[in-house]
N, CA, C and O atoms as a GROMACS GRO file, in nm:
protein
  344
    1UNK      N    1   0.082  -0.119   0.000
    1UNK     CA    2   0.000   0.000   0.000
    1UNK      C    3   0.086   0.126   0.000
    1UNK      O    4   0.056   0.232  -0.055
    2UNK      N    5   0.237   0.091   0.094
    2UNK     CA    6   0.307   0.229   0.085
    2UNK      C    7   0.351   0.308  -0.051
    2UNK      O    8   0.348   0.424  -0.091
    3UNK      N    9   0.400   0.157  -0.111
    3UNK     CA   10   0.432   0.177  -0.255
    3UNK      C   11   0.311   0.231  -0.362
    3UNK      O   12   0.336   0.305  -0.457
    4UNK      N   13   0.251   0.210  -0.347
    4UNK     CA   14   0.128   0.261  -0.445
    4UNK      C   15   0.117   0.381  -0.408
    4UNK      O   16   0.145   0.460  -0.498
    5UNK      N   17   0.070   0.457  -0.252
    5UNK     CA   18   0.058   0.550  -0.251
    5UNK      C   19   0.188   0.682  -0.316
    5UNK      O   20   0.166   0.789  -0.374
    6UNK      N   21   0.283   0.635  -0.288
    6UNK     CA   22   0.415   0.697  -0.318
    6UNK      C   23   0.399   0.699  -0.476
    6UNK      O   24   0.380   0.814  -0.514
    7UNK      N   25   0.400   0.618  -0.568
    7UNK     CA   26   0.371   0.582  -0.721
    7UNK      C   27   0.228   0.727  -0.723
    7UNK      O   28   0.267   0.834  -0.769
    8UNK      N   29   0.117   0.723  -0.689
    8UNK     CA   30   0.024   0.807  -0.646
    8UNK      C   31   0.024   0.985  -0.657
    8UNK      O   32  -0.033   1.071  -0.724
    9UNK      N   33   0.146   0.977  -0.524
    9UNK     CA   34   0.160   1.102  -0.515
    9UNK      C   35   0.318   1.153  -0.629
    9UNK      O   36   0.361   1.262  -0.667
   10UNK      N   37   0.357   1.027  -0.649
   10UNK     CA   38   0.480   1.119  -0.776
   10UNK      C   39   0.399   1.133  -0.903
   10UNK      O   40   0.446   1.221  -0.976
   11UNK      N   41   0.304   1.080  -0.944
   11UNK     CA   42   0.214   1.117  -1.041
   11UNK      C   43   0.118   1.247  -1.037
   11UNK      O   44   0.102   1.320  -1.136
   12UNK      N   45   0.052   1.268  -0.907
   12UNK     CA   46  -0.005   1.402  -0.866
   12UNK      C   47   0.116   1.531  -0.878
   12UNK      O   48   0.078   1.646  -0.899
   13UNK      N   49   0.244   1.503  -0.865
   13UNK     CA   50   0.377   1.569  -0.838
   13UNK      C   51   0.376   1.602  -0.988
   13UNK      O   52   0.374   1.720  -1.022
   14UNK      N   53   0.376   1.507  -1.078
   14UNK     CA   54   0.375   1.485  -1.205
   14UNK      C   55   0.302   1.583  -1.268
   14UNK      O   56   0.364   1.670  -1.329
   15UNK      N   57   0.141   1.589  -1.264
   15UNK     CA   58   0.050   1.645  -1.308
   15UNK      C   59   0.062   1.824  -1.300
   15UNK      O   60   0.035   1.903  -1.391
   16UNK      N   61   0.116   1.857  -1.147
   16UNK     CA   62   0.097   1.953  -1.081
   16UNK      C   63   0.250   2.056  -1.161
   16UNK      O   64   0.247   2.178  -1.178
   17UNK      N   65   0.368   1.965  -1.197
   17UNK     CA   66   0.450   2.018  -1.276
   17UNK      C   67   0.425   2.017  -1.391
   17UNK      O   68   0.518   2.082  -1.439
   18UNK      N   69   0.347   1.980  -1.488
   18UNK     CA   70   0.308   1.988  -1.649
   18UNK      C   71   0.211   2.116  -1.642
   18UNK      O   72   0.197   2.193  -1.737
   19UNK      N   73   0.143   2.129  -1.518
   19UNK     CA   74   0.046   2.232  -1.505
   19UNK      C   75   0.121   2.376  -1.496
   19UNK      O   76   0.090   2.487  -1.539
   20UNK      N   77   0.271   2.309  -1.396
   20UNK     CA   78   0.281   2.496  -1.410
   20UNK      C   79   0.344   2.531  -1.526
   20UNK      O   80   0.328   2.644  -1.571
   21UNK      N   81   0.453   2.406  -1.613
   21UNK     CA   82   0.511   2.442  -1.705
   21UNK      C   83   0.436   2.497  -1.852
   21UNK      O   84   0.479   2.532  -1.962
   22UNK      N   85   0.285   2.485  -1.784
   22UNK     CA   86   0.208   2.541  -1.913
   22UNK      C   87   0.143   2.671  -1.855
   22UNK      O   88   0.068   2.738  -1.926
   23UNK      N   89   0.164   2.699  -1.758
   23UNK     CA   90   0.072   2.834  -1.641
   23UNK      C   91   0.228   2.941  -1.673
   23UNK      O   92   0.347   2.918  -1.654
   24UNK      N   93   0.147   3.071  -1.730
   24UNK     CA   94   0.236   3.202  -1.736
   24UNK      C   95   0.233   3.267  -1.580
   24UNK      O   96   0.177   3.370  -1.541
   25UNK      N   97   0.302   3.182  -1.516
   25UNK     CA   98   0.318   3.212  -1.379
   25UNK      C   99   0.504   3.268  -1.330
   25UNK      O  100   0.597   3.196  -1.367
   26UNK      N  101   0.530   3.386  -1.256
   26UNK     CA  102   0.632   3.421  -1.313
   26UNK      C  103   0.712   3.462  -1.138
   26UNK      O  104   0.646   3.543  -1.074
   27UNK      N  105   0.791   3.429  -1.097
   27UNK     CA  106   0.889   3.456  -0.968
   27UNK      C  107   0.871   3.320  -0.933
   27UNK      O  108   0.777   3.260  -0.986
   28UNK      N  109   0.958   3.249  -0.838
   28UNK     CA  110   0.992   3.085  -0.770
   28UNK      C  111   0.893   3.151  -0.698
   28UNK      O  112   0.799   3.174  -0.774
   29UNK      N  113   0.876   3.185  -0.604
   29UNK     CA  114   0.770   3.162  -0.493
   29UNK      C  115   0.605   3.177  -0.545
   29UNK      O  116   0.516   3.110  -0.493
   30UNK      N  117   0.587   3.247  -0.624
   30UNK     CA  118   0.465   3.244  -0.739
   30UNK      C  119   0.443   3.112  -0.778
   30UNK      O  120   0.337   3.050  -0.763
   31UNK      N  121   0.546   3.070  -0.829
   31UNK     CA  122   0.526   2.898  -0.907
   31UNK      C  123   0.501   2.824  -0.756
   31UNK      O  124   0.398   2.757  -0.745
   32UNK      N  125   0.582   2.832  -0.656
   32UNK     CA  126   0.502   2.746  -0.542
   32UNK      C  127   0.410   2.794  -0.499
   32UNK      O  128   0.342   2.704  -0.449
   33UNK      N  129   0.378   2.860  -0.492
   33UNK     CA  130   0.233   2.906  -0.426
   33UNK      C  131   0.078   2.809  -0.549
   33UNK      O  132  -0.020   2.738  -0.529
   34UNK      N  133   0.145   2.870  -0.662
   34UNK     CA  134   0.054   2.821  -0.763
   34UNK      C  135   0.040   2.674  -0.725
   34UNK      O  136  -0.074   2.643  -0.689
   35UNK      N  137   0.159   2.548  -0.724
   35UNK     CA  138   0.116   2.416  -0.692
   35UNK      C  139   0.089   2.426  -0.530
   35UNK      O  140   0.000   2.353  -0.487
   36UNK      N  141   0.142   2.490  -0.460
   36UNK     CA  142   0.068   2.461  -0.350
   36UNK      C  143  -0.074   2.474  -0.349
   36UNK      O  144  -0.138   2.384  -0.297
   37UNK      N  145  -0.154   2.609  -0.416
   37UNK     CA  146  -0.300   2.571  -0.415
   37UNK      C  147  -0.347   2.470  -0.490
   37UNK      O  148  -0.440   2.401  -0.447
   38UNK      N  149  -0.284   2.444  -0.624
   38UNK     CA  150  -0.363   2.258  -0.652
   38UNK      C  151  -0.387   2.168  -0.577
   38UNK      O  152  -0.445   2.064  -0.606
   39UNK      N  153  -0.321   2.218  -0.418
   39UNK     CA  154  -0.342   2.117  -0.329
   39UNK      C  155  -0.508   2.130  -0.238
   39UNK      O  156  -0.584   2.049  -0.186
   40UNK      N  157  -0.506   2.259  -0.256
   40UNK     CA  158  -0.699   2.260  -0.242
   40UNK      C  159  -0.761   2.203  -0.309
   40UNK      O  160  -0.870   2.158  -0.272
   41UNK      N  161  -0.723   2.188  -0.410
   41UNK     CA  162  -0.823   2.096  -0.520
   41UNK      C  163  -0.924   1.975  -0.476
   41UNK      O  164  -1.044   1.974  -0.503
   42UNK      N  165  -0.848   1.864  -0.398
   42UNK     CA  166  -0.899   1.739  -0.361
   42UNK      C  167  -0.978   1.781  -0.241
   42UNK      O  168  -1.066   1.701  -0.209
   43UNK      N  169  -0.961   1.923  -0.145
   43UNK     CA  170  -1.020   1.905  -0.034
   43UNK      C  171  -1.142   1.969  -0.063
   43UNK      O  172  -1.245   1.919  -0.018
   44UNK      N  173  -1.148   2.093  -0.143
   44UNK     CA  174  -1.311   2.124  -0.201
   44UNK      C  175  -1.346   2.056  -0.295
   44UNK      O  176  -1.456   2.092  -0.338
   45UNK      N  177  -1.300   1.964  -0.352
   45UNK     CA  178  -1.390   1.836  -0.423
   45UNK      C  179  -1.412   1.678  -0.334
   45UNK      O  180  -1.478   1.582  -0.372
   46UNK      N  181  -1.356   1.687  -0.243
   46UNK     CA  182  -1.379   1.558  -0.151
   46UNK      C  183  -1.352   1.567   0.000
   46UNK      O  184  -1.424   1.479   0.047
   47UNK      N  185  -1.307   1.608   0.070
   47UNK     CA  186  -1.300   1.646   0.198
   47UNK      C  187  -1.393   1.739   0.227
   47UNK      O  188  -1.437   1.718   0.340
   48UNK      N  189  -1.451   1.852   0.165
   48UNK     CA  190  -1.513   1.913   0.227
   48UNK      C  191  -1.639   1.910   0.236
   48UNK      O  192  -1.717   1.939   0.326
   49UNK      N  193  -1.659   1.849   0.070
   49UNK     CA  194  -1.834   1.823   0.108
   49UNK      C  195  -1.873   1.695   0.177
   49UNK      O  196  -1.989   1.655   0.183
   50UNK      N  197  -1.765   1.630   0.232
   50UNK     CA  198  -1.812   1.503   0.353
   50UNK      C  199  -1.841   1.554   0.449
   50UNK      O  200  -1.937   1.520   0.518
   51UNK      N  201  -1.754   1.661   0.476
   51UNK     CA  202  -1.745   1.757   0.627
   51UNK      C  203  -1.929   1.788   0.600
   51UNK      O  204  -2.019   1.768   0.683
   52UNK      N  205  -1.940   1.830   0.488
   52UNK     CA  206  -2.106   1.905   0.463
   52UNK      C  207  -2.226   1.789   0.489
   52UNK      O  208  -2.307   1.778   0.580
   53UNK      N  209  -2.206   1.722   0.394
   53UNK     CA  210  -2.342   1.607   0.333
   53UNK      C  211  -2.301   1.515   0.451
   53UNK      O  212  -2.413   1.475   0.482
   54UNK      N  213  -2.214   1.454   0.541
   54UNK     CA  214  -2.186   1.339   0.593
   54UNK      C  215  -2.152   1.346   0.736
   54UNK      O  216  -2.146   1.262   0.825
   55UNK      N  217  -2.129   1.497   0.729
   55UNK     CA  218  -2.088   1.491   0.923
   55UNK      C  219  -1.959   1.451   0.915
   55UNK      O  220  -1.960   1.419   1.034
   56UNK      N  221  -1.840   1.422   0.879
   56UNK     CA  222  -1.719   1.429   0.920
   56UNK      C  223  -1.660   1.487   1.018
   56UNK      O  224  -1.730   1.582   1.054
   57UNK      N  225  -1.607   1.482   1.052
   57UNK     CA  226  -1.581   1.578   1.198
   57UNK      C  227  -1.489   1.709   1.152
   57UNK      O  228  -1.391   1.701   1.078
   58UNK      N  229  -1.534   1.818   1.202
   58UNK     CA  230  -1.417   1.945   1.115
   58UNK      C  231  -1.303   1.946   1.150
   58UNK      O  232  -1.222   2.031   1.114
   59UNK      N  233  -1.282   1.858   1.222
   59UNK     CA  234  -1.106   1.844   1.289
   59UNK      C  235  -1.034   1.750   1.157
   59UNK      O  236  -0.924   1.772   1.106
   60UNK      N  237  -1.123   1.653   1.123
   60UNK     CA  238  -1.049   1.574   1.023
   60UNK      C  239  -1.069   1.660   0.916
   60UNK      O  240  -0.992   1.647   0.822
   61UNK      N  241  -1.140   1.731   0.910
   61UNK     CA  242  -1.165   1.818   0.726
   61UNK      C  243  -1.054   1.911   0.758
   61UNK      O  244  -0.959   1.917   0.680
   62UNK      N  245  -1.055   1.982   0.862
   62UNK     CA  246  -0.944   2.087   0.872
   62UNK      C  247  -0.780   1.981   0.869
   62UNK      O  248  -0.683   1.965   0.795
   63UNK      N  249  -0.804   1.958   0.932
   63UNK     CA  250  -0.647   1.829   0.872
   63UNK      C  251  -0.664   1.800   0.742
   63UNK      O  252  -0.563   1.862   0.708
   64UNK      N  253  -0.701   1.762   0.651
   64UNK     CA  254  -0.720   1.715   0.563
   64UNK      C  255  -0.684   1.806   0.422
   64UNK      O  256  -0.657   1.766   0.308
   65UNK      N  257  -0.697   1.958   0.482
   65UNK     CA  258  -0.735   2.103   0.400
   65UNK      C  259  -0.573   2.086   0.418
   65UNK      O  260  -0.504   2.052   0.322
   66UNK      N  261  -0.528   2.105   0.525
   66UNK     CA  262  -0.352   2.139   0.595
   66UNK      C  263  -0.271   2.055   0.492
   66UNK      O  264  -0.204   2.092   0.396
   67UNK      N  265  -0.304   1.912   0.550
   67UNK     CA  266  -0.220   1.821   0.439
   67UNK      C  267  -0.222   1.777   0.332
   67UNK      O  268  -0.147   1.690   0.288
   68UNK      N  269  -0.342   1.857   0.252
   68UNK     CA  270  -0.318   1.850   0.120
   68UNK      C  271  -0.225   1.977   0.053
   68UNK      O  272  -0.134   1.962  -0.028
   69UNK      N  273  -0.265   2.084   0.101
   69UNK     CA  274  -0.210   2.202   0.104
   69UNK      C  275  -0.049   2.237   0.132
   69UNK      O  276   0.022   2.287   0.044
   70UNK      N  277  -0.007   2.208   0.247
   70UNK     CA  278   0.096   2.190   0.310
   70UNK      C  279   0.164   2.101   0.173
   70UNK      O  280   0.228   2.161   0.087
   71UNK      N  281   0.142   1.946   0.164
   71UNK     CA  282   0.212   1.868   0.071
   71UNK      C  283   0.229   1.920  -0.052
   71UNK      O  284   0.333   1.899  -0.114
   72UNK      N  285   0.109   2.009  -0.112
   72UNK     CA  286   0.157   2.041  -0.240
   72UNK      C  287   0.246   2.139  -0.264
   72UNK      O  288   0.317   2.148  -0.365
   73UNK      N  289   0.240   2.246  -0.127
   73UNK     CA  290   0.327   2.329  -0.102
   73UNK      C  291   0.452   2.309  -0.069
   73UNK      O  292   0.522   2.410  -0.067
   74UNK      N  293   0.523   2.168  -0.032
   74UNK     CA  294   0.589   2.140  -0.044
   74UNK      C  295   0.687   2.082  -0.138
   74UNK      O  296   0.809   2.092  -0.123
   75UNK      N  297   0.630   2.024  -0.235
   75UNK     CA  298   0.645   1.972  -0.340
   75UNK      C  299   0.648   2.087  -0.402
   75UNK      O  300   0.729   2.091  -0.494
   76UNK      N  301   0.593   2.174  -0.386
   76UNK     CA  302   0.583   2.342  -0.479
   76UNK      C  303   0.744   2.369  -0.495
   76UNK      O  304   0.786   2.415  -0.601
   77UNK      N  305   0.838   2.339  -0.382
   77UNK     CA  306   0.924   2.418  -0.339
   77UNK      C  307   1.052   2.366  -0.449
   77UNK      O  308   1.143   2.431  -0.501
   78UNK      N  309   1.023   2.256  -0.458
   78UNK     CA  310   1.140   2.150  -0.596
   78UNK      C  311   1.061   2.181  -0.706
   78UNK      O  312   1.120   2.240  -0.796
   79UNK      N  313   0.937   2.156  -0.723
   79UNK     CA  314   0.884   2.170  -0.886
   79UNK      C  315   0.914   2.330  -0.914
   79UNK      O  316   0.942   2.368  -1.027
   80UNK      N  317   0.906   2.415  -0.811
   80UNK     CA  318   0.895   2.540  -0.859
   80UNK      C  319   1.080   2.587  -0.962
   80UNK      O  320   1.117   2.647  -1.063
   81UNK      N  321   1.146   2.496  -0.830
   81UNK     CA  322   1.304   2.507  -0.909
   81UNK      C  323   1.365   2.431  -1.032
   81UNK      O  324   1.461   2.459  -1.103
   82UNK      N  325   1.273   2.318  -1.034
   82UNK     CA  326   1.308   2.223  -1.192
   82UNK      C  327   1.234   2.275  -1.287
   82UNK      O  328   1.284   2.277  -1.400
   83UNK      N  329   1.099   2.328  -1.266
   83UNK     CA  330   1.026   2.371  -1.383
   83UNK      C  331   1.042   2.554  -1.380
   83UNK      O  332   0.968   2.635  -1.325
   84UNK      N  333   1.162   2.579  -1.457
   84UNK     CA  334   1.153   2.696  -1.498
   84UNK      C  335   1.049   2.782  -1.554
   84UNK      O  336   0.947   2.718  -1.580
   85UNK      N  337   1.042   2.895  -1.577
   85UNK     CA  338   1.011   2.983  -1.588
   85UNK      C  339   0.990   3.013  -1.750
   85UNK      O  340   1.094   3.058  -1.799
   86UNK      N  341   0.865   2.997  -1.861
   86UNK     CA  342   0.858   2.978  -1.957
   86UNK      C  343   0.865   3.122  -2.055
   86UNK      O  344   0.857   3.114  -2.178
   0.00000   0.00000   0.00000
């Protein structure tokens, strides 16, 4: 399972760098910021409307917002330096 997820997230890593190398997005911290918000993506399309329609608890949605966010923002910080500036 570890392995898959890892395979998973270098493909999301993947996606999130083809995205900026096509986004007229312009300074290194601009380009991370930009993949760091792709990392909202999954939590207002799936974390948050569980929190809504399902009762989730907002402690796990608010975790959930952090570590998607946080991770892509992290990952922001290398993609922003391999994927130059077009």
């Amino acid at each position: 399972m570890l392995a898959t997820q890892c395979v998973l997230d270098v493909l999301a890593a993947l996606i999130a760098a083809f995205l900026l190398s096509k986004a007229a997005v312009h300074g290194y911290w601009t380009r991370v910021m930009f993949v760091g918000l792709l990392g909202l993506l999954p939590s207002l399309q799936v974390d948050l409307p569980q929190w809504n329609w399902y009762g989730f608890p907002t402690t796990f949605a608010a975790a959930q917002v952090v570590v998607h966010f946080g991770g892509f923002l992290l990952a922001g910080l290398v993609i922003a330096k391999i994927v130059r500036e077009a």
